[in-house]
Structures are given as structure tokens and as C-alpha cells.
N, C-alpha and C positions, 0 to 999 in steps of 0.2 A: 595542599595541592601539590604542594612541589614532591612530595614524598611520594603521593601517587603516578607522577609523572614520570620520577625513576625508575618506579616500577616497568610502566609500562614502553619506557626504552631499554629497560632489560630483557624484556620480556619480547621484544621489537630486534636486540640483537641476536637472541636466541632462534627466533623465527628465521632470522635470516643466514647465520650460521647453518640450520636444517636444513633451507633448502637450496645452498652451497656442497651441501654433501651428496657425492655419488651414489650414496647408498639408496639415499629417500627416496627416488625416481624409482626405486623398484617396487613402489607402492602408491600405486595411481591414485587413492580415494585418502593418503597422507597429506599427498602434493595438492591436491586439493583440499585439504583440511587448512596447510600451513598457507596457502596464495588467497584462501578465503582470509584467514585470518587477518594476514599480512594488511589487504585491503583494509579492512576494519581498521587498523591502528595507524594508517599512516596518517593519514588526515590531522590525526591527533604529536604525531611525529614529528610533522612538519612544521605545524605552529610551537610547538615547543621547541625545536631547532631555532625558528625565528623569533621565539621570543627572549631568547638566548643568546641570539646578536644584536639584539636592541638593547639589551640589559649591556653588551659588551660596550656599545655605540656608547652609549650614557657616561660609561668609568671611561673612555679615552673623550669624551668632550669635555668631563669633569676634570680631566688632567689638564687640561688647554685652558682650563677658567684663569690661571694663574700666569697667564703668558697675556701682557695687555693690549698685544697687537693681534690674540684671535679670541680675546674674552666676548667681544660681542655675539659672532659667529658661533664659539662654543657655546651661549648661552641658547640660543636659537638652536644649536644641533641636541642641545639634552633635554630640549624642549619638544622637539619631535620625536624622539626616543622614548620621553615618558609615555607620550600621547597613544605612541604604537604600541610599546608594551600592554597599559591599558587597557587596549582594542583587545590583543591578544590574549590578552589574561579573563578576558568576557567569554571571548570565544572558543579558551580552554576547556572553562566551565563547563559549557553548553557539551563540546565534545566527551566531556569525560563522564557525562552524566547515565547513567546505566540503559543501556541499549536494550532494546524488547527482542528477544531472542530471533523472535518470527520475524524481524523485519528483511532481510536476507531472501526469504519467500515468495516463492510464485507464490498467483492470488487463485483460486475458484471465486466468482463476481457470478451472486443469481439475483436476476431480475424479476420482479414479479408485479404484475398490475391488478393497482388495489381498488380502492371507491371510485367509481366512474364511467366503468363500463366499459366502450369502445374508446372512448377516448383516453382513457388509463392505459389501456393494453398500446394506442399508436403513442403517445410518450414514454413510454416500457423501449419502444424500439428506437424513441430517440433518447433515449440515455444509454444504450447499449450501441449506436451510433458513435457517441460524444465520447463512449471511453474508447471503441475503438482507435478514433481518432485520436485522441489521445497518445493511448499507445502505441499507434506509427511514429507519432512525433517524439516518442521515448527511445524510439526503435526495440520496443517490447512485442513481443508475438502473440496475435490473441489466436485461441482456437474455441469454435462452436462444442457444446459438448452433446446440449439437450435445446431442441426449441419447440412451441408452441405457439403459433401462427395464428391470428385471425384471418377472415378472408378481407378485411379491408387494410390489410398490412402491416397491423399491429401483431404486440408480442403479449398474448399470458403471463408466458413465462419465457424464461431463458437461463441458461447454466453455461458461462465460458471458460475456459481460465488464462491467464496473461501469464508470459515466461519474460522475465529480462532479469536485471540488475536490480534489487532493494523495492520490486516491487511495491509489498505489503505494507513497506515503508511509509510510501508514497498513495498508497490507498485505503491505508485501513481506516481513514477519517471517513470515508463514503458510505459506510454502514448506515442507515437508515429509512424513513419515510422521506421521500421527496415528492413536495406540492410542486402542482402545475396550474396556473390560472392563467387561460386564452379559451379563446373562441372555437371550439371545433370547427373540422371543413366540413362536418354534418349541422351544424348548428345554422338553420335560414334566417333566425332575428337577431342573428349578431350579437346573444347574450354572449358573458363569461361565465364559461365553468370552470371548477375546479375539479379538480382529479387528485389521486396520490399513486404514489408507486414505491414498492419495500425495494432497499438493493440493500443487501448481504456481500462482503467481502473477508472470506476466511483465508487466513492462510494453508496453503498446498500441502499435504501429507502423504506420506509416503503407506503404503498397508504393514510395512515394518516399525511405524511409531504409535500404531493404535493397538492392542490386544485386539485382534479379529480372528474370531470363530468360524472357520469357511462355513461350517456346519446352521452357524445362528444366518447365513446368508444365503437366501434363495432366489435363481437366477431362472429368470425367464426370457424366450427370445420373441421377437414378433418382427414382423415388415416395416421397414421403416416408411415415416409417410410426408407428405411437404416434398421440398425442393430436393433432388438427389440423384435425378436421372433413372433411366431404366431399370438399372442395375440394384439401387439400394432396395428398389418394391418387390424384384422379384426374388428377391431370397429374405430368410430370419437372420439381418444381422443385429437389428439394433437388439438395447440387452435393456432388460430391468429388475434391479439390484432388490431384494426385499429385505430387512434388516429386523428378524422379526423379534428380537427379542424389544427391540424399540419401537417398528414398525414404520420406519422413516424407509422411504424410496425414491431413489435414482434411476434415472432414465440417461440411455445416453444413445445416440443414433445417427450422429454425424457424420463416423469413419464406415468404409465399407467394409471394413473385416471385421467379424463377430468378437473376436479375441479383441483387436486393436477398443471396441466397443466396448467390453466388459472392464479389460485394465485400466481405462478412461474414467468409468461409473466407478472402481474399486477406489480412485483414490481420491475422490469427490466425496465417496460413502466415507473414508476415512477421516476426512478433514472436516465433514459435518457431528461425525461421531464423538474426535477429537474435542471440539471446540465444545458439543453438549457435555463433554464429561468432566472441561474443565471448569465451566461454570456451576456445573453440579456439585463438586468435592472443592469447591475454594470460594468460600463466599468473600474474601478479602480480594480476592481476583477479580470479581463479579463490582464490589464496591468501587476499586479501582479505576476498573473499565467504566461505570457510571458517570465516575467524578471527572475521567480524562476529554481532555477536546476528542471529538471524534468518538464516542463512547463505545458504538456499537451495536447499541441497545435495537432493535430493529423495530420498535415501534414509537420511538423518539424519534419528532419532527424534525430536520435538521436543515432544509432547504426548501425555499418556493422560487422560483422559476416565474416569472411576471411576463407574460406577451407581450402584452398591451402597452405595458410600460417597459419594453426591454432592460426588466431590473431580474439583479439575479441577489436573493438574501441568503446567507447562512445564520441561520438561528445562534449556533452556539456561541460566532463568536462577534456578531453584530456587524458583519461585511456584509458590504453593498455596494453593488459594482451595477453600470449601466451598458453592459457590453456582453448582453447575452446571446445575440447571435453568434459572438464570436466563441463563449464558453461551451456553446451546443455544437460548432466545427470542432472540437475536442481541444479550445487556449481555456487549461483549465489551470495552467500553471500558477499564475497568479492568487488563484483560491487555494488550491494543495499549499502553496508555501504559506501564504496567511496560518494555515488549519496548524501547519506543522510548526510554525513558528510563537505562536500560541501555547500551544501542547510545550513547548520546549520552556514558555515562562514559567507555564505553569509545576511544572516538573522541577524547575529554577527555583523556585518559588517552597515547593516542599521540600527540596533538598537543603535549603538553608535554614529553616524553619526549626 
């Protein structure tokens, strides 16, 4: 570890020599290369700076052992010293262990309501609620891209995407089937039903990281419909994407400018394109993604949501929390780190192996 750790303090002094240079600044998408970076490794910078004065703390207590008016004191000070190194040398690990590229990325999150009917499609809108929420509390930007409305308030479907800081990070665990067991407001005898809803969260791609054929993509326009004001009915702004050599389509209808609507749907068609072609050409990817917390898998059960008993489960990793109206205000915190801290054993776990 320790050889690795040079590494990446040389590689940490270099970063910062670069963007010390007057020259760099004259390349805007550098300066962001090198301040992306930079972020990435400090976290990891830091604890090895401090594990580095702990280790130093230790050899000046260890010199003290021999003086018998501070031996007791020195023994207690090399004693907290191990302690913390320890801590730190856990928590190296964890940092140094190989980062998923995409995590850095905006998210695309589609929601879709499965077995259950209307009552599928009004919890579609509250888990699309709950991440909203959510991501205020990130102070992450969520924007509508495509939606599909019932008329008792429920959502079909729904396609958004969230901008901040390490989103995909922090959400790529949400991939799945999520159960719902409560009572509908349509329900008059008070049964429980269950319901499911699929949510997808792919990381954001750009139409410069996919091979796309403008030619293999045919674009239709039509009226947008739902909520939008005067404005979005009476003109063709919304767009839909046809992708036909796959046959997969995007819709996207939220922005009032046909352009702004089409750029929207291109990089949603990318990032679903993206993610089908790498599960196609890498079945050691596809294993991977299976075996990890959080798989992805989109027809793996991963969550039920309990009404009645305000229990909230995660399958994967056998958390159970009784504070589900608070997780559906979007305090999802507590489970994201569970999900992530898991994943990070587990990862622990094949890396020493």
C-alpha cells in the first residue's frame, strides 16, 4: 500500500504543479480535467498526510518512553497513535480501491410502473417524488425529460436526469424492482395490495462517447401534451428519437424549444445505447454488475416499501429501517450509505482475496 500511496502523491504533486502553470488556463476542458482529478485524490491525500503524523506522533512518544517522568504519558500518547493510524490505514484501503469510472456522472433515472395498475403508476410518482427530494437535499438539479401522466395522478413512466457532484455514485444502487404494499385511496375494504415499479439509473452520456449514426436515428416531432401551458400544445416541439437499428425510443417534451428537446432525447438515447452495448460485448461486466451490491439488474427485486407497517427493506443487503415516511420525504441517506458501504466490503473483500 505504501508504494501505491507514493504514487499517487506524485501524481497529486504533478496535478498541482499543472494547475500552478499560466499556461494551463489557456485550456478550459484541461483545467477541468486537472480540478476533476485533483478532487479525486485528495480525500485519499489527506488521510495519508495524517497518517503520516501519526506514524510521526508514535516515534516522538516512543522517544519519551525512556525518560520516567513522561513514560506513563508517552505510553498512553503511542497508544493513541497506533489506534489512529489503524483507523487510517482501514480507511486508506477503502479509498484506494479502484473507482468505477462513471461514478463522477450525471444520472438519466426512468421510472416505470409495473404489476398493479393505477396503483403502480401513483407510487411511480412517489418514488420520483422521493428522489426529487432527495436531490434538493444534495443540492443536485433534477430536470423532467419525458412524462406520462395518469389522470388520477400517477406516473407510467417518467425519464429525468439529476446534475450535481458524484451523482451516479450515490445512485447507481437504485437500479431495480421496487415493491409497494399499502392500501390504495381506491381500495373501499381496506385490503393490501402490492404493486412494483422498475427504476433504472444509467450514467449521463454525452452523443460523443456512443458511435451514433444521425442517419440510424429518426426524429419525429408532435405537440406536446399534459402540463405545459398554451404554449408547448400549440406548436411540434416535443421530439421522438427512433433508433432503428435497435428500435429503442425516446421521447422527450418538457423544454419548449424543439432543438432544446431533441439535444435532451440525444443524450438519454446515448446513455441507454451506451450502457446496452456494454453489457452486450463484456459479459465479465455484466457478472460483475450481478455480484455487486446495487447490481442493476432491472428485474431484481431490491426494495418493498411496507405502509402499513412503516418498514422500509432492502433485499440485497438485509436493512430494515422503520422510518418510511421519512425515506419517501426524500432522508434516503441512511440507506444510500448502508447500500455504499456494503459494496465497499464487498469490494474489500475481493480485493484481498
Amino acid at each position: 500500500m505504501l508504494d501505491k500511496l507514493q504514487e499517487v502523491e506524485a501524481k497529486y504533486s504533478q496535478i498541482e504543479a499543472r494547475l500552478a502553470a499560466t499556461e494551463t488556463y489557456a485550456d478550459p476542458a484541461l483545467v477541468a480535467k486537472l480540478n476533476r482529478e485533483q478532487a479525486e485524490l485528495q480525500p485519499i491525500i489527506e488521510t495519508y498526510r495524517a497518517l503520516c503524523c501519526a506514524q510521526k506522533a508514535e516515534r516522538e512518544a516512543q522517544m519519551l518512553m525512556s525518560d520516567p517522568e513522561m513514560k506513563d504519558l508517552a505510553q498512553e500518547e503511542c497508544l493513541l497513535a497506533r489506534r489512529e493510524q489503524e483507523r487510517l490505514e482501514q480507511e486508506l484501503q477503502l479509498l484506494l480501491l479502484p473507482r468505477d469510472p462513471d461514478d463522477h456522472r450525471n444520472v438519466v433515472v426512468e421510472i416505470r410502473a409495473g404489476v398493479g395498475g393505477e396503483e403502480a403508476a401513483l407510487f411511480a410518482h412517489s418514488l420520483y417524488r422521493m428522489y426529487s427530494m432527495f436531490s434538493e437535499r444534495q443540492h443536485w438539479h433534477t430536470e423532467i425529460a419525458s412524462l406520462n401522466e395518469t389522470e388520477l395522478g400517477g406516473v407510467k413512466e417518467i425519464s429525468f436526469t439529476i446534475e450535481g457532484v458524484d451523482v451516479f455514485s450515490r445512485l447507481k444502487f437504485e437500479s431495480g424492482v421496487h415493491r409497494v404494499q399499502r392500501v390504495p385511496e381506491t381500495e373501499s375494504g381496506g385490503r393490501v395490495h402490492t404493486s412494483t415499479v422498475t427504476v433504472a439509473v444509467l450514467p449521463q452520456r454525452e452523443t460523443a462517447d456512443v458511435r451514433l449514426d444521425p442517419a440510424d436515428v429518426e426524429m419525429q416531432v408532435f405537440r406536446s401534451s399534459g402540463a405545459g401551458g398554451q404554449h408547448v400544445n400549440k406548436t411540434s416541439s416535443a421530439v421522438r428519437l427512433i433508433h432503428k437499428p435497435t428500435g429503442m425510443v425516446v421521447e422527450c417534451q418538457q423544454e419548449r424549444s424543439q432543438f432544446q428537446n431533441r439535444d435532451k432525447a440525444m443524450r438519454i438515447l446515448a446513455s441507454r445505447l451506451y450502457e446496452q452495448e456494454q453489457e452486450r460485448m463484456d459479459s465479465d461486466f455484466c457478472a460483475q454488475r450481478r455480484s455487486q451490491i446495487g447490481s442493476g439488474m432491472r428485474n431484481e427485486r431490491i426494495r418493498t416499501y411496507n405502509f402499513p407497517q412503516g418498514r422500509l427493506t432492502d433485499h440485497r443487503i438485509g436493512l430494515t429501517l422503520y422510518q418510511l415516511d421519512n425515506v419517501m420525504d426524500g432522508d434516503l441517506e441512511e440507506v444510500i450509505n448502508a447500500l455504499v458501504t456494503a459494496d465497499q466490503a464487498e469490494r474489500l473483500k475481493a480485493n484481498n482475496s
